[in-house]
C-alpha positions in Angstrom: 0.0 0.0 0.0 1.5 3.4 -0.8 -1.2 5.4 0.3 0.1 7.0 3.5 -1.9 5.9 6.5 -3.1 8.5 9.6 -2.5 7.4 13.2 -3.8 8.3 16.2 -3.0 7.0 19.5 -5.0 6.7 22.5 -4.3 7.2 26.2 -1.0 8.7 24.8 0.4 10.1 27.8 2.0 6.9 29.1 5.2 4.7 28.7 3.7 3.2 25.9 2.4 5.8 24.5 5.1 7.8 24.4 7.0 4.9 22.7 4.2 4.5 20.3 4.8 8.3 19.0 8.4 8.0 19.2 8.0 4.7 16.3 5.2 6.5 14.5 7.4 9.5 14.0 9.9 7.7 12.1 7.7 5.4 10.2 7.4 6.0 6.6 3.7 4.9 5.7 2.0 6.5 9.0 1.3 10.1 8.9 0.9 11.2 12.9 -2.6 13.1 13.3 -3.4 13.2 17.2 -2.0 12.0 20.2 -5.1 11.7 22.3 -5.7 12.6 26.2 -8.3 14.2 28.3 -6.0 15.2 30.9 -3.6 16.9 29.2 -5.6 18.4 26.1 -4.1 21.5 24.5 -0.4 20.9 26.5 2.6 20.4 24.6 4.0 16.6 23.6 7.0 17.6 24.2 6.5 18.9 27.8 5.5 15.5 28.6 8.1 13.7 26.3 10.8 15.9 25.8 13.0 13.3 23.9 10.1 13.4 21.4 11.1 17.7 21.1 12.5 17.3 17.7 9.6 15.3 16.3 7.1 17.0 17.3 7.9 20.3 18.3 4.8 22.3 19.2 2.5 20.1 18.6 -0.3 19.4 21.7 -2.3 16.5 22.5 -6.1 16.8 22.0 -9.2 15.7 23.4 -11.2 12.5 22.7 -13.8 15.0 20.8 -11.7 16.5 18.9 -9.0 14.3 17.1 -11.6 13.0 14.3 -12.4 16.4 13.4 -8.7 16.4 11.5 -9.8 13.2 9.4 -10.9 13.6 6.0 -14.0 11.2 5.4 -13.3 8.1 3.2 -9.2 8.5 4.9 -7.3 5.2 6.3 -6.9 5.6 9.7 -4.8 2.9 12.4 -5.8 3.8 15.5 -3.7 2.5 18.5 -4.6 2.3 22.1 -2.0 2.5 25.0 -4.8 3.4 27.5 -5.1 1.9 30.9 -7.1 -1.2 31.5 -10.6 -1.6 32.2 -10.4 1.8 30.5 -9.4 1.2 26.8 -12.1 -0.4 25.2 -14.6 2.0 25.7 -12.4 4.8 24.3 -11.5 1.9 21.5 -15.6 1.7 20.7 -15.9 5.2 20.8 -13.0 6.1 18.1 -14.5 3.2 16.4 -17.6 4.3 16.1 -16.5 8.0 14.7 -14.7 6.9 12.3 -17.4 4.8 11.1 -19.5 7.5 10.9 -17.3 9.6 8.8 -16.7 6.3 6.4 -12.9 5.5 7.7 -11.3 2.8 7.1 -9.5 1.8 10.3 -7.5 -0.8 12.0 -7.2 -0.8 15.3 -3.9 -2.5 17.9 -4.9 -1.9 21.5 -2.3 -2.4 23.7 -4.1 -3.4 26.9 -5.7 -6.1 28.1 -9.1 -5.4 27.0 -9.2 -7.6 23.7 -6.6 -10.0 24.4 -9.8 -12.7 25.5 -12.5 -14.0 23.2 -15.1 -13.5 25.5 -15.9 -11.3 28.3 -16.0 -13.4 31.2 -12.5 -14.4 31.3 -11.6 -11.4 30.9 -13.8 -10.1 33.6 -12.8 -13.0 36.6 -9.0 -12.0 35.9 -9.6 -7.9 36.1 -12.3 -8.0 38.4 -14.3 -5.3 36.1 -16.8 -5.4 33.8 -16.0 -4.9 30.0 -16.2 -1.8 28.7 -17.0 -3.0 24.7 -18.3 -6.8 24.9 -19.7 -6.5 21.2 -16.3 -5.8 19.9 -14.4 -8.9 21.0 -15.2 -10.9 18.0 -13.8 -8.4 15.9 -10.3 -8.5 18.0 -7.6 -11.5 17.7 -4.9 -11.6 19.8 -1.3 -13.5 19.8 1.9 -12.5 18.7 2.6 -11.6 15.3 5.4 -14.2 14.9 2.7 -17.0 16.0 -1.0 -15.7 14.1 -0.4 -17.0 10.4 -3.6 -15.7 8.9 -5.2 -12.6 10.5 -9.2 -13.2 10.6 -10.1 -10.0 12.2 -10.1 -6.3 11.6 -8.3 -5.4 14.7 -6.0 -6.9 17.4 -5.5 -7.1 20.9 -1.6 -7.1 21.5 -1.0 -9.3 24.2 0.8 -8.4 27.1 4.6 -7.8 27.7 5.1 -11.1 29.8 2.9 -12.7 27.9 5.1 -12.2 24.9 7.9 -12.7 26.4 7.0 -16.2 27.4 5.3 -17.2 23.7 8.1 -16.3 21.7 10.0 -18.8 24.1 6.8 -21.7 24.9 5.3 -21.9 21.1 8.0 -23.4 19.8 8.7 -25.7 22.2 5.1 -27.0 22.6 4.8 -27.6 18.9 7.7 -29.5 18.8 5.9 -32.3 21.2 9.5 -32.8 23.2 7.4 -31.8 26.1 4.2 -32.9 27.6 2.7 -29.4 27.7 3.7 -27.9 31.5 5.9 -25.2 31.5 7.4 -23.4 34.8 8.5 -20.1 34.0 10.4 -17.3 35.9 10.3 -13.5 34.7 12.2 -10.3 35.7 10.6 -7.2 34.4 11.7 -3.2 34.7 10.2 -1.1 36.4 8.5 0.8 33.2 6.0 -2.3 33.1 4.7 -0.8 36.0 3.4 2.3 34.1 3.9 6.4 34.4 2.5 6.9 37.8 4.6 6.2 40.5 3.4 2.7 42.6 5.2 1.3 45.8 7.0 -1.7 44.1 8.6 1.2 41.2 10.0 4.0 43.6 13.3 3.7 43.2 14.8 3.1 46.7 13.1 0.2 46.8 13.7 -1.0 43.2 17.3 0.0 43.4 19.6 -2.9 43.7 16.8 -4.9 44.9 15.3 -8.0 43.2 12.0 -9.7 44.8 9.3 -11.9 43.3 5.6 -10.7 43.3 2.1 -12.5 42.5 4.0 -15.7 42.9 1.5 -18.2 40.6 -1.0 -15.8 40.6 -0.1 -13.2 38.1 -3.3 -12.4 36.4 -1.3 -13.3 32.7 -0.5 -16.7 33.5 -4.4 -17.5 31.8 -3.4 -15.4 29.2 -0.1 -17.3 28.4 -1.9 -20.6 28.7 -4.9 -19.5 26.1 -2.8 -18.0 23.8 -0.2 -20.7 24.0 -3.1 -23.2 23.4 -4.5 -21.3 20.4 -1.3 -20.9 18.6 -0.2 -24.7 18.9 -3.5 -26.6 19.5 -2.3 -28.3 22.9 -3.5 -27.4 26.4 -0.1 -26.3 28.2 0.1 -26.0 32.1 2.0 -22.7 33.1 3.2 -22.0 36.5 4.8 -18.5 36.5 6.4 -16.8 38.9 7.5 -12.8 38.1 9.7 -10.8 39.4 10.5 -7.0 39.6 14.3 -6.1 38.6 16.6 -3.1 39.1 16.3 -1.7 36.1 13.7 0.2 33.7 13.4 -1.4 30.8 13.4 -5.2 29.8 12.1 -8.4 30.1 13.9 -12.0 30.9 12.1 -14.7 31.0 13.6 -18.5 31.8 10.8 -20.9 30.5 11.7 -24.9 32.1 9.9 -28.0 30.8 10.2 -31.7 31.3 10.9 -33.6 28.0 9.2 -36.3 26.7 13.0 -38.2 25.5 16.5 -36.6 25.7 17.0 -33.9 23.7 20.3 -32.1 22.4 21.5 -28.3 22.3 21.7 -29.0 19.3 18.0 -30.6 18.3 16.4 -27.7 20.1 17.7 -24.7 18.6 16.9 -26.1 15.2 13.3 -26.5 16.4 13.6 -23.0 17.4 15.7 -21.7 14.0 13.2 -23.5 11.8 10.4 -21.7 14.0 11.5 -18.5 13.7 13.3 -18.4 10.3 11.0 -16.1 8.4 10.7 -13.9 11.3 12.8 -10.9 11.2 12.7 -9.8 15.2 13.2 -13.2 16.8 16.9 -13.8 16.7 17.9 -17.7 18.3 21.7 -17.3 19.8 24.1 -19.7 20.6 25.2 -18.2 23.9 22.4 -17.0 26.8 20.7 -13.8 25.8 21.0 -10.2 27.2 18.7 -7.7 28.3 21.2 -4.9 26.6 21.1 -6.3 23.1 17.3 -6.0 22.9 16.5 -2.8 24.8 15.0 0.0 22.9 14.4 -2.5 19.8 11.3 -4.7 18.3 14.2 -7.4 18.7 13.6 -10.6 20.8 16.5 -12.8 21.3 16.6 -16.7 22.6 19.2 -19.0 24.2 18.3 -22.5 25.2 19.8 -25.0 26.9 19.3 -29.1 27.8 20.2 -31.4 30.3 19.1 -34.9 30.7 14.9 -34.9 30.5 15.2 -31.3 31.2 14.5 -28.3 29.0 16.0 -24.4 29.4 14.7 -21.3 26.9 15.5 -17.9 27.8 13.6 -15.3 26.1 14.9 -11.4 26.3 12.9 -8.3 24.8 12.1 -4.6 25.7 9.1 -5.1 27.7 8.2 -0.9 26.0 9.1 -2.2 22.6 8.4 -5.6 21.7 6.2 -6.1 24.8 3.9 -3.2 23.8 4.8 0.0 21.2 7.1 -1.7 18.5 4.6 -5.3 18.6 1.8 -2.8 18.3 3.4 -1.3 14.8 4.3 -4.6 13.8 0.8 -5.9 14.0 -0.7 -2.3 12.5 2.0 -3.0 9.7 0.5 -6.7 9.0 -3.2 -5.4 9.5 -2.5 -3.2 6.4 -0.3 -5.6 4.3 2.6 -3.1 5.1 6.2 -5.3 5.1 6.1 -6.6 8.9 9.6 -4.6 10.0 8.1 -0.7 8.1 9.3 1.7 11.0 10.6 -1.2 13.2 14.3 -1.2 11.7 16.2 1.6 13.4 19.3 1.1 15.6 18.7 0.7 19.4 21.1 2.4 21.6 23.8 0.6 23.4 24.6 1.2 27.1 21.2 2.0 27.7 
């Protein structure tokens, strides 16, 4: 498509928002037209994200009434969400329903948890809240791009930045049939998965050389992991996940451990993984145990695994902003508008971050 594209982004005062407008600003088929919040309506993007200054100079956020009034009826529109929550899909239905009713063509990536179920009960026994759009969900898929191989929906549900995390690693290895479908995973996240306001288990004396485990078996996207991992290979898999907060903002590790079925080599299990992965251009399978500092600031993913008798080892590292959230967001937004899969995705990270 060369047609350039309009986006607008949704709760964009966040982490992940700000991450979605510094990816959009640099992307050469989407043309920024409002970065959307209530709050802070008519103030300066830059005030908020300075490091987005040069972008976006004096450019202000607007209002949830007023961004459609800059799109032209008939226009292509991809619409992302980084809004809270329980809060999103109700701002989601609303944008939806504007554009409809100035003829837009629109896809939609919503970056909370609010479409990442196929129906509204799940979701509502893990967040404890009723849904804000039930009558949308069965126009919302969810997965990782890497993992969905035909997309049978107009929009998507990203899932979350554990959740991917733990996929990119479990998929593979499920499909393969070396394991009998229970997985025991361990996570360390930064403190930006936490969000923009401040919370007890982010302020930094505490998260400051410190590293503790929270929700031990009980994180509420352990029933996420387990449906998506089941809709992406077919087989009911067992996870038992135990995260933990790290001392450092940005980044995911994630050590996913598995009984197999018969031994297993190094060398038989990364070619399941290389073979899995081979026509995906952010998922990069190492010989040597991945680092948080490779993938930080990128749409990058990288994997190590390791055997030993009937046991199984993968280790999956990404940017918990990026890949978890902004940069899988654009990836699926690309896909959803047959744009190539890596448009706006390719830039250098930096180092020593």
């Amino acid at each position: 498509m060369s047609e350039h594209i309009q986006a607008v982004v949704l709760g964009a005062t966040g982490y992940v928002g700000g991450e979605l407008l510094r990816l959009i600003s640099a992307h050469p088929d989407l043309d920024f037209t409002a970065a959307v919040s209530e709050s802070r309506s008519g103030e300066s993007i830059a005030a908020t994200f300075p490091n987005l200054a040069a972008a976006y100079g004096d450019q202000c956020f607007a209002g949830h009434d007023r961004w459609i009034d800059d799109l032209e009826t008939g226009s292509n529109l991809a619409l992302f969400s980084a809004a809270p929550h329980g809060a999103s899909a109700a701002l989601v239905a609303n944008a939806l329903r504007a554009a409809a009713n100035k003829d837009i063509n629109v896809h939609a990536v919503d970056s909370s948890a609010d479409f990442r179920y196929t129906n509204r009960l799940d979701y509502e026994v893990v967040y404890g809240t009723e849904h804000g759009a039930p009558d949308l969900l069965a126009e919302f898929q969810s997965g990782v791009p890497e993992h969905v191989a035909e997309i049978h929906a107009a929009h998507v549900g990203h899932p979350g930045c554990f959740a991917t995390a733990v996929l990119l690693a479990a998929v593979p290895l499920i499909r393969s049939g070396l394991t009998d479908g229970e997985i025991f995973v361990t996570g360390i996240t930064g403190s930006t998965g936490s969000g923009r306001s401040p919370q007890p288990g982010t302020h930094h004396p505490e998260r400051h050389s410190n590293l503790y485990a929270y929700k031990p078996l009980a994180h509420r996207h352990t029933p996420e992991i387990a449906a998506l991992t089941e809709a992406a290979t077919g087989h009911d898999t067992r996870v038992h996940f135990v995260p933990h907060s790290g001392p450092f903002a940005r980044g995911i590790h994630t050590t996913v451990q598995a009984k197999a079925v018969r031994r297993v080599s190094d060398d038989i299990l990364r070619d399941v993984f290389a073979q899995a992965y081979a026509d995906s251009p952010f998922v990069d399978v190492v010989n040597d145990t991945p680092r948080l500092k490779n993938v930080v600031a990128s749409n990058h993913c990288q994997i190590g695994i390791a055997t030993g008798e009937d046991t199984v080892v993968i280790m999956s590292v990404i940017d918990n902003l990026v890949k978890g959230a902004a940069g899988g967001a654009v990836q699926w937004m690309n896909r959803l508008w047959n744009l190539p899969q890596s448009a706006g995705l390719t830039g250098a990270a930096p180092g020593w971050t």
